[in-house]
C-alpha atoms as a printed R data frame, in Angstrom:
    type eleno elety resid chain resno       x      y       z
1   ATOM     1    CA   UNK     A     1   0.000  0.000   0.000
2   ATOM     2    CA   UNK     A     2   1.329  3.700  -0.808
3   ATOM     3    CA   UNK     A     3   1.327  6.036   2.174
4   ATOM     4    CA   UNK     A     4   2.559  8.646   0.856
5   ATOM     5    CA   UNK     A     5   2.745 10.635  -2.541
6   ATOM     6    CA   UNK     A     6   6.015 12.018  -3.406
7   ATOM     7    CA   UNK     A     7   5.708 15.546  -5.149
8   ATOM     8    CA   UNK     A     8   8.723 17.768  -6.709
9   ATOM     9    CA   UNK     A     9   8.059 20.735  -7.401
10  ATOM    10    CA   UNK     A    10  10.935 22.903  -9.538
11  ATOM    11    CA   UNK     A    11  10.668 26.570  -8.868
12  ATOM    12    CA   UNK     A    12  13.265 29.025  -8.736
13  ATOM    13    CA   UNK     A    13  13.624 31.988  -5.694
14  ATOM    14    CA   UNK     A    14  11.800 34.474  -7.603
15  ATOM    15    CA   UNK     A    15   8.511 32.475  -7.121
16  ATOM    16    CA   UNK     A    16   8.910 31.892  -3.211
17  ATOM    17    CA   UNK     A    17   5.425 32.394  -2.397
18  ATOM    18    CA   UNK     A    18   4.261 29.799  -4.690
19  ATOM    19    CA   UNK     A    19   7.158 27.193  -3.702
20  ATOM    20    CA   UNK     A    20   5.721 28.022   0.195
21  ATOM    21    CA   UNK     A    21   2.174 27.579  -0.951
22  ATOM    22    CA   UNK     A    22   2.306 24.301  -2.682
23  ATOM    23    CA   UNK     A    23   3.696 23.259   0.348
24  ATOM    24    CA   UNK     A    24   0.925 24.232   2.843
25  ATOM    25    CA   UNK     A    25  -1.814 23.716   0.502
26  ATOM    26    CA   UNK     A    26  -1.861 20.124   0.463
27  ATOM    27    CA   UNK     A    27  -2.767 19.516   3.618
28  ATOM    28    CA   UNK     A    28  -6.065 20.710   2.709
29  ATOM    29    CA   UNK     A    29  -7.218 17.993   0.142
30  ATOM    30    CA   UNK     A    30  -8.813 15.187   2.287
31  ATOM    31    CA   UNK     A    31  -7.197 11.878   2.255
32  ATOM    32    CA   UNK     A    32  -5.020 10.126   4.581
33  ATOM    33    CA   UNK     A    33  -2.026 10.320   2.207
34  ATOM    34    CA   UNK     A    34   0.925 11.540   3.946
35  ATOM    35    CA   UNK     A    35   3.280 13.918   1.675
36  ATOM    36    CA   UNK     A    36   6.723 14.082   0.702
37  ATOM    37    CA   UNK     A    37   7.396 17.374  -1.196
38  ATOM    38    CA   UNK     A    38  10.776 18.637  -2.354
39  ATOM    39    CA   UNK     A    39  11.977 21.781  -4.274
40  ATOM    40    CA   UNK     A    40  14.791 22.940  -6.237
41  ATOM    41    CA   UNK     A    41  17.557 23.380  -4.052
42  ATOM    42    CA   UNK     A    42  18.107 27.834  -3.945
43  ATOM    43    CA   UNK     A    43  21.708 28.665  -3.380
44  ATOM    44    CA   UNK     A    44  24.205 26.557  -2.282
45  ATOM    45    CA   UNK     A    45  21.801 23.447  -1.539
46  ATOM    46    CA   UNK     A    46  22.796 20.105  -3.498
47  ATOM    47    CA   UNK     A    47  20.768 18.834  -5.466
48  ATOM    48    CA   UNK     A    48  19.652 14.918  -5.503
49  ATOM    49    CA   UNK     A    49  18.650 13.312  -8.759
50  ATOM    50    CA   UNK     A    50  17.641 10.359  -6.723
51  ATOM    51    CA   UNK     A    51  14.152 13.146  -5.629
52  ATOM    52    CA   UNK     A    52  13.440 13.566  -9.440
53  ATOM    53    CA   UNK     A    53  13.654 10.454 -10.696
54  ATOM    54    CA   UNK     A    54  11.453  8.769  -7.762
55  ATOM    55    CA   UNK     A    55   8.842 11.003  -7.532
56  ATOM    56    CA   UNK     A    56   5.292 10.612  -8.030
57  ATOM    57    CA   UNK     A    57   4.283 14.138  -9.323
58  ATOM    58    CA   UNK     A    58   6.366 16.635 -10.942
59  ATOM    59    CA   UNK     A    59   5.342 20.421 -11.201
60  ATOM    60    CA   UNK     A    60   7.461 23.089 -12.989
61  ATOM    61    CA   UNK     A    61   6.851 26.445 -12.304
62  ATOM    62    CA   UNK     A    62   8.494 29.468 -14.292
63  ATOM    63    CA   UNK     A    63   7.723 33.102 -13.316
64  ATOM    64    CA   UNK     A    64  10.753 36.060 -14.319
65  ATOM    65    CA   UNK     A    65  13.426 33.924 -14.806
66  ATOM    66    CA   UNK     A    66  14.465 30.036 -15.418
67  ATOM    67    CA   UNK     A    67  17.837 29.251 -13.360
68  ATOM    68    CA   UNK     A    68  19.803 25.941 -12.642
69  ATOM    69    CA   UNK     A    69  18.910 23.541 -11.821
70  ATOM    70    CA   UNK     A    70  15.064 23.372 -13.004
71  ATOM    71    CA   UNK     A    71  15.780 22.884 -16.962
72  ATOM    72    CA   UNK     A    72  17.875 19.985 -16.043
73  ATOM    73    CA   UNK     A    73  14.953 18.745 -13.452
74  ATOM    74    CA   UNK     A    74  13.345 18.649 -16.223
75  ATOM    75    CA   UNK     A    75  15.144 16.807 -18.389
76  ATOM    76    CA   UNK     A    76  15.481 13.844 -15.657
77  ATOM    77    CA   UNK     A    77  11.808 13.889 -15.144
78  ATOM    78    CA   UNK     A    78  11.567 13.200 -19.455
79  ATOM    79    CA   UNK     A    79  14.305 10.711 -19.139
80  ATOM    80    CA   UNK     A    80  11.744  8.217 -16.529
81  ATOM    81    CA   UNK     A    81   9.273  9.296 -19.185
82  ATOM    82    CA   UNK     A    82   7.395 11.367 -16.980
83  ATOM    83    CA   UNK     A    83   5.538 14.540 -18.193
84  ATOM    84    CA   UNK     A    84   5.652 17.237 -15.535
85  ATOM    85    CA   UNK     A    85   2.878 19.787 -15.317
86  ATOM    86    CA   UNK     A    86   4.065 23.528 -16.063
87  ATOM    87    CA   UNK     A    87   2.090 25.870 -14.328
88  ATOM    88    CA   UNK     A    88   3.347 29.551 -15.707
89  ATOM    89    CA   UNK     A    89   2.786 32.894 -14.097
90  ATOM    90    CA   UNK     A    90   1.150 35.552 -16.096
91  ATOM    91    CA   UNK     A    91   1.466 39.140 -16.589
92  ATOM    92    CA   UNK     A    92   4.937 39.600 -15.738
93  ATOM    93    CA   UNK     A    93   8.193 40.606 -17.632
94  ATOM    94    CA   UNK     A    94  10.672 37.526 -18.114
95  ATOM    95    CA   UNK     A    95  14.590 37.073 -18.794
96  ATOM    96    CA   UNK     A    96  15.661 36.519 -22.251
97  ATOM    97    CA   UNK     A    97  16.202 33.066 -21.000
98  ATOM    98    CA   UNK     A    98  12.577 32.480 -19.148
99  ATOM    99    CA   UNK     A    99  11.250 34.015 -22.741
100 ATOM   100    CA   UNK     A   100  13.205 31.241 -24.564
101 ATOM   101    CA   UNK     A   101  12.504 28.430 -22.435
102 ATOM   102    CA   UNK     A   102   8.621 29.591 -22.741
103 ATOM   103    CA   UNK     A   103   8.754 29.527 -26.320
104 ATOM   104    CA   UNK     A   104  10.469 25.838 -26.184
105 ATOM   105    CA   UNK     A   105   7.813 24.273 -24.460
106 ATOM   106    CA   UNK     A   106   4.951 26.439 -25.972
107 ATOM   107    CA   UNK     A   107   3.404 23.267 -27.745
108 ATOM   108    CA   UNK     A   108   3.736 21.190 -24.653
109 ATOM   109    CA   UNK     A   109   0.407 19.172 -23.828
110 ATOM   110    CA   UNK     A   110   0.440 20.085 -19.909
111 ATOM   111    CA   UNK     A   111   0.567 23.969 -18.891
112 ATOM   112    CA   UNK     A   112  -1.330 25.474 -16.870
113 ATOM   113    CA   UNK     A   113  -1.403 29.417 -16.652
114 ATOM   114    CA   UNK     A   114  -2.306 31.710 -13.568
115 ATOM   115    CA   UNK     A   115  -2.345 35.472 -12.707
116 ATOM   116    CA   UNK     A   116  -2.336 35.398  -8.859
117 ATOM   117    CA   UNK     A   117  -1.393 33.268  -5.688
118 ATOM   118    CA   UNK     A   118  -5.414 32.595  -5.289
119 ATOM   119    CA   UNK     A   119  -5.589 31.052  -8.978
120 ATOM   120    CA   UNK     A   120  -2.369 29.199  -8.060
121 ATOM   121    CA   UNK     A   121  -4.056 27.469  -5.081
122 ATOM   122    CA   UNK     A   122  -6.798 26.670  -6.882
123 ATOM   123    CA   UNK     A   123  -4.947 25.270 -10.182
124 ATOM   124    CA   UNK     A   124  -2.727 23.171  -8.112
125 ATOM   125    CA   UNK     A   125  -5.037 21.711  -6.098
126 ATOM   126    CA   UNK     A   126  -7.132 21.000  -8.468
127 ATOM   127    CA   UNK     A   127  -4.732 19.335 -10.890
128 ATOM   128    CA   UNK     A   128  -3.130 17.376  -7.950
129 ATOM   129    CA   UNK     A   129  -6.585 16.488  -6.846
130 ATOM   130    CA   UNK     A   130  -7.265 14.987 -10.028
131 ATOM   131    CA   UNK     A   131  -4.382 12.756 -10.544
132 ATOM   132    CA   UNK     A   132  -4.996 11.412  -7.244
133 ATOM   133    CA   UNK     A   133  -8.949 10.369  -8.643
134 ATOM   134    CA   UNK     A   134  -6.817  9.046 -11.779
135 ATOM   135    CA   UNK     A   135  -4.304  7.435  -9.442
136 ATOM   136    CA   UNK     A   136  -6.838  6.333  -6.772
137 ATOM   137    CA   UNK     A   137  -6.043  2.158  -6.837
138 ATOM   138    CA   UNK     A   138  -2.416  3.473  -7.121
139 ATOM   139    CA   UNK     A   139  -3.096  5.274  -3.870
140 ATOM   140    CA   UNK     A   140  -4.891  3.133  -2.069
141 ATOM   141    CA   UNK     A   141  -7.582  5.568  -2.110
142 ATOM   142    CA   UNK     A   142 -11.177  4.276  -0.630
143 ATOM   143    CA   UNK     A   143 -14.366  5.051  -1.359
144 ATOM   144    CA   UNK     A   144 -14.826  7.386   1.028
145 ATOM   145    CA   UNK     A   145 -12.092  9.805   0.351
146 ATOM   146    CA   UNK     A   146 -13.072  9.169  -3.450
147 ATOM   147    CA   UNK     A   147 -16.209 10.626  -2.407
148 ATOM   148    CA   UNK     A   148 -14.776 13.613  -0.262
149 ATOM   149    CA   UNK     A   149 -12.021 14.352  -3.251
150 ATOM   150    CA   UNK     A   150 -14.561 14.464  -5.631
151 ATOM   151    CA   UNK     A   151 -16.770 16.536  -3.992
152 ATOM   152    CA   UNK     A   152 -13.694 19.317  -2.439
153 ATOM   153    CA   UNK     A   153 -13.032 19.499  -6.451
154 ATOM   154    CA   UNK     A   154 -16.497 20.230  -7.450
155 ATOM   155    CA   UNK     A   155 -16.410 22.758  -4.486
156 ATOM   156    CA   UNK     A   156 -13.371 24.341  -5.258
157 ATOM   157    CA   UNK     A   157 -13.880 27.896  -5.799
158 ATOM   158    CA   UNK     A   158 -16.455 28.140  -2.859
159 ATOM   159    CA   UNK     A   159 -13.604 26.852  -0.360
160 ATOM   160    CA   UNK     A   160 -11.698 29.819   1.084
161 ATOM   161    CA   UNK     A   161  -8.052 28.702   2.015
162 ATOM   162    CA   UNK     A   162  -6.563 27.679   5.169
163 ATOM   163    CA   UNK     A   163  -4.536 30.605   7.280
164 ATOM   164    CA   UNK     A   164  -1.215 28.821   8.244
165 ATOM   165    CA   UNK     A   165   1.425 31.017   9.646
166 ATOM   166    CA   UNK     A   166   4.674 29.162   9.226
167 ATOM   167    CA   UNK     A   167   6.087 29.926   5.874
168 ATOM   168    CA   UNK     A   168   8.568 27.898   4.996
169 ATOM   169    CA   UNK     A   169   9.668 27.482   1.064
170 ATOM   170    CA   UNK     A   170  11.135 24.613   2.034
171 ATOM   171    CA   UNK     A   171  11.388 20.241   2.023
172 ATOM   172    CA   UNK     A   172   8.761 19.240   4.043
173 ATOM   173    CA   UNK     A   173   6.540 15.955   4.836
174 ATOM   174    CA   UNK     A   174   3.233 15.762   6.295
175 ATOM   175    CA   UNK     A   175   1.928 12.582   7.543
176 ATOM   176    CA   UNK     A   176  -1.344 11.625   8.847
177 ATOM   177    CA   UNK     A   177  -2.346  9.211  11.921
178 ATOM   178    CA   UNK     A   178  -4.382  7.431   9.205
179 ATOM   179    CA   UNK     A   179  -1.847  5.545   7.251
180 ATOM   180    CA   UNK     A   180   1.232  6.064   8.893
181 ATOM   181    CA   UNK     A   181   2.195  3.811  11.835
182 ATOM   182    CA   UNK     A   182   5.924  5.000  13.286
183 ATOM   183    CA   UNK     A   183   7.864  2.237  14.197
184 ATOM   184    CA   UNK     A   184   8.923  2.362  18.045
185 ATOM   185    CA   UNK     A   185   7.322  5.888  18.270
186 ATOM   186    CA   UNK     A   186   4.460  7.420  21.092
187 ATOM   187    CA   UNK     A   187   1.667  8.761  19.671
188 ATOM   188    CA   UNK     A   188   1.605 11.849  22.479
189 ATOM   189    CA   UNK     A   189  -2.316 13.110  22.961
190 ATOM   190    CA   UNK     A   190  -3.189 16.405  24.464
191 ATOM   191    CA   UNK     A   191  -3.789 16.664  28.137
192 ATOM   192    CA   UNK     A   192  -8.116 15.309  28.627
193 ATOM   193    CA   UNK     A   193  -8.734 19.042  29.535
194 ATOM   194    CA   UNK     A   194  -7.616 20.154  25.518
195 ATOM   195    CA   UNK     A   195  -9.372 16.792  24.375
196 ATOM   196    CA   UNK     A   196 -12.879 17.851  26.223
197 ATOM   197    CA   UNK     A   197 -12.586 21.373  26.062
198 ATOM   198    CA   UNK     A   198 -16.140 22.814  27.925
């Protein structure tokens, strides 16, 4: 059984708000998948092929500029013969190089376009939402979050976003209580007074 989805999402520093986002967003989309999301490394980070090549779901995002090493995370991800989703920001001046690189994949079958950080959400939720319905046997994912999926997509626009405060922009997992069992750990509950609160 798969616990958790892998997602890689390549995104250079200039789109920080979306590289945080994707990251707190999908802990809103109800199943008991836990999540494993990495970025581009940004500065002097290294960068692991191993994160490309085994993930389950590959977003690209390109805003001003394209920088190392997303054209090459890229390349890996065509190499496994994998298709990443683009998901380009609008209405905003780009490098020579960001221009060039959106001319290259211009005719590319997957690209999704947005204007704002609410759009965002709402694309890449909905688009990761859906290749979870696609992927659902993959996923292990019963009928009862089939249900709930299908119905937070339908509702979509209606649903007003979580407020989380910790921005991060960076690696991050989230697991749930559901489907992950830690070996040798405690599950630690609340004190009965925060568990019955009057």
């Amino acid at each position: 059984m798969i616990d958790t989805i892998k997602l890689y999402l390549s995104a250079a520093n200039d789109l920080a708000a979306e590289r945080d986002l994707v990251s707190r967003v999908v802990a809103e989309i109800p199943v008991t998948l836990g999540w494993k999301i990495n970025l581009s490394p940004i500065g002097n980070k290294a960068f692991d092929e191993r994160l490309i090549l085994e993930t389950d779901l590959h977003l690209l995002l390109l805003g001003e500029d394209i920088r190392a090493p997303i054209g090459f995370e890229w390349y890996l991800s065509r190499q496994v013969g994998r298709k990443p989703t683009f998901l380009i920001k609008n209405n905003i001046l780009r490098t020579l190089a960001a221009g060039d690189f959106l001319r290259t994949i211009s005719n590319y079958p997957k690209i999704l376009f947005y204007h704002s950080l609410a759009d965002f959400r709402k694309k890449v939720l909905n688009h990761i939402g859906q290749h979870l319905l696609e992927q659902a046997e993959f996923f292990t994912i019963k009928s009862e979050e089939f249900e709930n999926l299908s119905i937070f997509l339908e509702d979509l626009e209606e649903i007003e976003p979580e407020i989380l405060d910790n921005v991060t922009g960076e690696n991050s997992i989230i697991l749930t209580r559901e489907r992950f069992i830690p070996k040798g750990g405690v599950l630690i509950q609340p004190p009965e007074d925060e568990q019955n609160p009057e």
